[in-house]
N, C-alpha and C positions, 0 to 999 in steps of 0.2 A: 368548427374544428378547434382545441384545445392545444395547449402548447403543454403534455404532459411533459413531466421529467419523473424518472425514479431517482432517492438520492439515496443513498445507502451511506454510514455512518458509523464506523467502527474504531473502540480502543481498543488497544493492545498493550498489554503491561508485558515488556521483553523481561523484566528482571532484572538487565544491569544496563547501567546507562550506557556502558562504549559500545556496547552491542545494538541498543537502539539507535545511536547514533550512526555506526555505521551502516547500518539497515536503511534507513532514512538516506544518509549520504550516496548507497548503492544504487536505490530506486525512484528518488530523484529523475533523473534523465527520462525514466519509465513514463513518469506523471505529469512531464512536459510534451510528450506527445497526445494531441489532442486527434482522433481517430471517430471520426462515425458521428459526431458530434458530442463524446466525453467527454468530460473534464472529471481529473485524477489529481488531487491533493494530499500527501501524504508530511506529516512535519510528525516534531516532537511537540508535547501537550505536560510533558509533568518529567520528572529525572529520569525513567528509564521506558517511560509510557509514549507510545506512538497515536497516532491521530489518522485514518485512513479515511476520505471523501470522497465520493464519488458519484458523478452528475452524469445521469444516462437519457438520450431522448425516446429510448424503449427500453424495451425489457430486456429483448435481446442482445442487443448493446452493452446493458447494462450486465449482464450475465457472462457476456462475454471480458470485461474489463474487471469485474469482480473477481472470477477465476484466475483470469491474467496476473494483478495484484498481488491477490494471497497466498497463489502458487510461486511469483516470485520471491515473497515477503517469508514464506517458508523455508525455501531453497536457501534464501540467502542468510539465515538467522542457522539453520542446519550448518552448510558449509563453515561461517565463523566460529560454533562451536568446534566442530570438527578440527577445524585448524588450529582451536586454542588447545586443544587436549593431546595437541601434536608435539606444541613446544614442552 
C-alpha cells in the first residue's frame, strides 16, 4: 500500500497588495487547522499574488479542503471590496 498524497497548487494574483494581505492575514487561522490529515499553506509569493497549498491523503479530503479554501478565499476578497467601496 502506497502513501498517496494529492497536492494541489494555486496562484492567485488579488491585484492589490492590502487586499492580498489581508486575505492571507484572514485565512491564516483556517490553514492551521490540520483535519483529516491536511495540510493547508496559504502565504504571499509576489506584491499582491497569493500562494495556495494544499496536501490531501485522498481525494476526498482533498476536495473537501479545496472547496473549503476557495470559498473562504472568495468570500473574504468579496466582503473587503465591498467594504472598501463603502467608505
Amino acid at each position: 500500500m502506497t502513501n498517496a498524497v494529492v497536492i494541489f497548487r494555486a496562484i492567485v494574483d488579488i491585484g492589490a497588495q492590502d487586499v492580498a494581505y489581508a486575505v492571507v492575514k484572514a485565512l491564516t487561522p483556517e490553514a492551521k487547522v490540520r483535519l483529516r490529515g491536511v495540510k493547508t499553506v496559504i502565504n504571499i509569493v509576489g506584491e499582491s499574488t497569493i500562494e495556495l497549498v494544499i496536501e490531501a491523503p485522498d481525494h476526498s479530503s482533498f476536495r473537501a479542503a479545496a472547496n473549503a479554501m476557495l470559498r473562504l478565499m472568495s468570500s473574504t476578497i468579496e466582503l473587503i471590496r465591498r467594504l472598501g467601496s463603502m467608505s
